[in-house]
C-alpha positions as CSV (number, residue, x, y, z in Angstrom):
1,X,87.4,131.7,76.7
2,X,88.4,129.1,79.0
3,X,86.8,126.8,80.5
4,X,87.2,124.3,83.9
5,X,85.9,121.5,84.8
6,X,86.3,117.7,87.0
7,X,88.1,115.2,85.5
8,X,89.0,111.5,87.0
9,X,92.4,109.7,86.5
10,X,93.3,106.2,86.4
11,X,96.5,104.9,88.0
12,X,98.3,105.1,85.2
13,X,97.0,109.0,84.9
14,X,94.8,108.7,81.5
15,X,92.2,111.4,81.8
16,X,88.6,110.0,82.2
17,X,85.4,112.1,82.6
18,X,83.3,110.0,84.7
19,X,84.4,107.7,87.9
20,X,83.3,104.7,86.2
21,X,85.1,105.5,83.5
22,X,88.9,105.6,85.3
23,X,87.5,102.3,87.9
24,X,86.7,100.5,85.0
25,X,90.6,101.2,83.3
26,X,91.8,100.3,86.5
27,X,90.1,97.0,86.6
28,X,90.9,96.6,82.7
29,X,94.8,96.7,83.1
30,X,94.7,94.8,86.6
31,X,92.8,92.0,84.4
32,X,95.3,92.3,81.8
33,X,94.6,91.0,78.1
34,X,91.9,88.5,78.0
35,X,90.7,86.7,75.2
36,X,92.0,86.7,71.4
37,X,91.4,89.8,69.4
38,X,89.7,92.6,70.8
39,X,90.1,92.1,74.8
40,X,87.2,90.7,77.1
41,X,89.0,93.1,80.2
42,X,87.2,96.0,79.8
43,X,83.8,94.2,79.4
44,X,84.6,91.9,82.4
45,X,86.1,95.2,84.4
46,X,82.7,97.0,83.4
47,X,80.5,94.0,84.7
48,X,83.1,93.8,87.7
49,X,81.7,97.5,88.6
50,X,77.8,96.7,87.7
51,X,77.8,93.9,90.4
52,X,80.8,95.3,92.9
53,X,78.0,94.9,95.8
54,X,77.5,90.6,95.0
55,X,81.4,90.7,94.6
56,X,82.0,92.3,97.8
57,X,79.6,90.1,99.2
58,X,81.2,86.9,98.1
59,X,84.8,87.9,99.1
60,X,83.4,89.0,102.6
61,X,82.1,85.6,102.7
62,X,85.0,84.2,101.5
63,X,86.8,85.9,104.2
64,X,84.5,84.2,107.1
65,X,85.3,80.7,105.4
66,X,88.9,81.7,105.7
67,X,89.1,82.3,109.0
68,X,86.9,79.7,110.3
69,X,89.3,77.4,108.2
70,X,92.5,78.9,110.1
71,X,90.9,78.8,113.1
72,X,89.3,74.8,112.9
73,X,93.0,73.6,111.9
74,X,94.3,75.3,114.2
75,X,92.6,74.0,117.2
76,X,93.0,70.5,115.1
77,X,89.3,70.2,113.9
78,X,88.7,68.4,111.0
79,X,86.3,70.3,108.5
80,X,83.9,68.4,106.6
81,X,83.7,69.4,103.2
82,X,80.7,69.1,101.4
83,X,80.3,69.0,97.7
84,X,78.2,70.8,95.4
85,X,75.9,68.9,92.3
């Protein structure tokens, strides 16, 4: 007898059965090959999913530097710049 179920692609339309699973190929070929021998990319893509809300944190922040930048040169004021130990 047949049977159906739900099944999640990656881009490159490899069958996965969980989200996580297809996210984390995504992430693993937008990595690319990392390290020598077995590749660190689907560790790193794994870890990349396990902390996505700190990461999305960090580039929203990023973002706010950004645009404070573009918008301090553009009205010509210097930025002071202040270095980490």
């Amino acid at each position: 007898m047949a049977n159906s179920g739900i099944g999640y692609f990656d881009r490159r339309g490899e069958y996965f059965r969980t989200p996580d699973e297809a996210s984390i190929s995504d992430l693993s070929g937008l990595l690319g090959r990392i390290g020598e021998g077995d590749s660190l990319a689907p560790g790193i893509a794994a870890m990349l999913l396990e902390r996505r809300i700190e990461i999305e944190e960090i580039f929203a922040d990023h973002d706010k530097m950004t645009t404070l930048q573009e918008e301090a040169s553009n009205d010509g004021d210097v930025i002071p710049l202040k270095q980490h130990k």
